[in-house]
C-alpha positions in Angstrom: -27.9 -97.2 -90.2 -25.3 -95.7 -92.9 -26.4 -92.1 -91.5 -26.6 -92.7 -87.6 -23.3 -90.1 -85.6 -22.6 -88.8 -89.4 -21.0 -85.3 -88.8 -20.8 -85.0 -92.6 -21.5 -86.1 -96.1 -20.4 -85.7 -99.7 -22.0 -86.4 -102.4 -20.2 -87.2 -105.4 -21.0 -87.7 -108.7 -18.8 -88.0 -112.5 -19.2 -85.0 -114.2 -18.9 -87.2 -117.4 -21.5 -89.4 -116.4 -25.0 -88.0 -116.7 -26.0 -91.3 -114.8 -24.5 -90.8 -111.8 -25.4 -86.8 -111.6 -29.3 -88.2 -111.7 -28.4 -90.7 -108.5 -28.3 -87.5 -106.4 -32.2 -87.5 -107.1 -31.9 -90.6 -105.1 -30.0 -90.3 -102.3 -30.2 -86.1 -101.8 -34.3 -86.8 -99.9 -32.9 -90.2 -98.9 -30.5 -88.4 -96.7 -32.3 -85.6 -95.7 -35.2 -88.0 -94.2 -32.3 -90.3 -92.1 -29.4 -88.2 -91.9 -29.9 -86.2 -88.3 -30.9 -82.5 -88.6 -28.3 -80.1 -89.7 -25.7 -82.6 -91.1 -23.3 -81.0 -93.3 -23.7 -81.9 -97.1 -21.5 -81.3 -99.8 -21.7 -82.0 -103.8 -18.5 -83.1 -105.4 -18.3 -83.6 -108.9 -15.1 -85.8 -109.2 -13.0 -85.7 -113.1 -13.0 -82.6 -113.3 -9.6 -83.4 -115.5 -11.7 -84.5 -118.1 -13.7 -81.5 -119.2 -13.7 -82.7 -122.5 -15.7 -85.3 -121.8 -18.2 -83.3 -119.4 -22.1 -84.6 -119.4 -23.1 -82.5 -116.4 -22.8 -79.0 -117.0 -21.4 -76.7 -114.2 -24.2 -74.7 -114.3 -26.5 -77.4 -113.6 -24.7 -78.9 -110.9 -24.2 -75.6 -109.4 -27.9 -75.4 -109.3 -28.8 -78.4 -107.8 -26.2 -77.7 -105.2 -27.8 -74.3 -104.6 -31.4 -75.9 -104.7 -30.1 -78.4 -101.8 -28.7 -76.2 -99.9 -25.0 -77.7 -100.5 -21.5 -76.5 -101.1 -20.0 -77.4 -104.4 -17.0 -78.5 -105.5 -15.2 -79.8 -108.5 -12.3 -82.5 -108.0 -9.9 -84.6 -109.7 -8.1 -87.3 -107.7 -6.0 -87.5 -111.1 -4.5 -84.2 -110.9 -5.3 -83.7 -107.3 -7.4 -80.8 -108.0 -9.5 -79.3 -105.1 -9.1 -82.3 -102.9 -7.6 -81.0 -99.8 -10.0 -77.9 -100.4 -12.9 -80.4 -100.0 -11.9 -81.6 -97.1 -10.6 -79.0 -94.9 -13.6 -77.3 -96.2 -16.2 -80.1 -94.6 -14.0 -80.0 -91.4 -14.4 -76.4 -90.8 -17.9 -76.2 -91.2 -18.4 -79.5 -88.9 -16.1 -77.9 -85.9 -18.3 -74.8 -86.7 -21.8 -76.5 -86.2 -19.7 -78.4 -83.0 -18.8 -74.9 -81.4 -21.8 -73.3 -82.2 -23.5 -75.9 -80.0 -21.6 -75.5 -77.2 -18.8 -78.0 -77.6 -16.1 -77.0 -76.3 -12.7 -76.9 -78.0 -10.9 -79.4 -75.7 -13.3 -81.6 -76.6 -13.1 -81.1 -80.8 -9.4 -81.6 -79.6 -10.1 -85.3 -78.2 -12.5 -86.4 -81.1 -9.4 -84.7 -83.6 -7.0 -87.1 -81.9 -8.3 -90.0 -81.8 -9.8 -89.9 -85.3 -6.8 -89.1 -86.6 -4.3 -91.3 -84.5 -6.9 -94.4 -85.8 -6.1 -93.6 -89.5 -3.8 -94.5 -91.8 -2.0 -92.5 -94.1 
């Protein structure tokens, strides 16, 4: 039920925790069997303030991005590094899949108001 109507998905992990960059192993075909066709998947490796501290190389995480067929990114929430990027990002590519269905723009218009006139800032 977590997957049914999702438009999009990120997948985050610590990049100083080794731990949680092997829970992708877990949820990546998890989400691929339930998630509908087509959903759009990102990897976001979250701390990216703390490089000192990083367990989860960029190159490997770059890899199993690449291997999954995701987008990449690198946050911090801290210094607010990359988190708008992520975002808008996600959005594009969703109204992108939307138009390239068929929806038409009016209608991305509607879902865009509502969502956003239900959420708080």
């Amino acid at each position: 039920m977590y997957y049914k109507g999702v438009e999009g998905i990120m997948l985050c992990y610590d990049i100083t925790s080794r731990k949680s960059f092997f829970e992708l192993e877990v949820w990546t075909p998890e989400i691929k069997e339930k998630a509908r066709e087509n959903v759009t998947m990102y990897l976001v490796g979250t701390k990216c303030d703390l490089e000192d501290q990083r367990q989860v190389p960029l190159e490997e995480a770059q890899a199993f991005a690449q291997s999954h067929d995701l987008k990449y990114f690198e946050t911090s929430a801290l210094l607010s590094v990359n988190i708008n990027n992520v975002f808008e990002s996600m959005a594009r590519d969703i109204v992108i899949k939307r138009f390239s269905k068929g929806i038409m723009l009016t209608d991305v218009q509607k879902v865009s108001r509502s969502e956003t006139q239900n959420k708080c800032c």
